[in-house]
N, C-alpha and C positions, 0 to 999 in steps of 0.2 A: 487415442484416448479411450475408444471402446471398439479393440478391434475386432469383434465376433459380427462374423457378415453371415448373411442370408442372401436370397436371390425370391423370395416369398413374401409378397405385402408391401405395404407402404410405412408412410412414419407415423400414420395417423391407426393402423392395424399395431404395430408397435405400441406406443402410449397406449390403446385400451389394455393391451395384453398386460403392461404394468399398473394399471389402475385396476384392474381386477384384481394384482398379485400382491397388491398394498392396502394397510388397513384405511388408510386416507384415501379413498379415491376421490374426495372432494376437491383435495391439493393437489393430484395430477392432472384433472377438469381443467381448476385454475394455470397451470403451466401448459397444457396445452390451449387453454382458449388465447393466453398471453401470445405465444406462439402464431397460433395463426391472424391475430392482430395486428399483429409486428411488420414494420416496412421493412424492405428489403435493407435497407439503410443500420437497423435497430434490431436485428434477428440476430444475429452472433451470439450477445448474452440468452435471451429463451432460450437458442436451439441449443445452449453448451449445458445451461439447464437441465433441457429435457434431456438429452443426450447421457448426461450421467445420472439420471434420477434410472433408464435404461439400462445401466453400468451396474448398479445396483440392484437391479433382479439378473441376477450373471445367466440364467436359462433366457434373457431376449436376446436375439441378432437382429441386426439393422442390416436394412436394403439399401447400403449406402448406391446402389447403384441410382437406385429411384430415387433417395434421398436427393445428389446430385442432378438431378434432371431434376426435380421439382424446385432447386434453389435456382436451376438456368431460365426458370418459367416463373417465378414467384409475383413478380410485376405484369402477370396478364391481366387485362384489364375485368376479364370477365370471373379473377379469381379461381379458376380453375385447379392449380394443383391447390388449396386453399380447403376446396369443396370436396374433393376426394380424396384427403385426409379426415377430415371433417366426419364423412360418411364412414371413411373406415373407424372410427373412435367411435361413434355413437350408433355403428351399426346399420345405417340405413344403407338398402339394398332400392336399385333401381326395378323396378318392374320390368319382365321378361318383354309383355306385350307394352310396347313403349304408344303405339298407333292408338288415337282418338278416335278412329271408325270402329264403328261395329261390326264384326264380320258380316258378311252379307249371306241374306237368309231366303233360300227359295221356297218358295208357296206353290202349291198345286190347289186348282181350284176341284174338288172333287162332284 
């Protein structure tokens, strides 16, 4: 259906790259939020959706490699691939320093 592959990103890096390439980015928000809503059961239509609204800016490739691995994970309970689609479309980036401590700071009493 859309066979230009990539081995770069995810599906959720994909749809922003076409909601940035389209004058609606409202409407590919709305298909992708539908999407990562979707039970494993109900995903086929979204993802044939999104899939080709992707067809349609002929410069995207899909990682179907990751695609398929994130549809073998789709039912993890903690939503996982879900949430790093999610991050790739809206951008959010995990902070380097992920640790709650403070580095620890030496004092000299002079």
């Amino acid at each position: 259906f859309h066979p230009v592959n990539t081995d770069k990103g995810n599906f959720g890096d994909h749809m922003a790259q076409a909601a940035r390439l389209r004058q609606d980015n409202e409407a590919a928000e709305r298909r992708f939020t539908a999407l990562l809503n979707a039970r494993l059961s109900d995903l086929a239509g979204p993802l044939r959706q999104a899939v080709a609204m992707l067809k349609q800016q002929e410069e995207i490739s899909v990682n179907w490699t990751a695609l398929f691995s994130g549809l073998l994970h789709w039912n993890n309970p903690e939503k996982t691939v879900q949430r790093i689609w999610a991050n790739g479309f809206w951008g959010f980036e995990r902070p380097e320093n992920t640790d709650a401590k403070a580095p620890a700071v030496e004092t000299t009493n002079s």
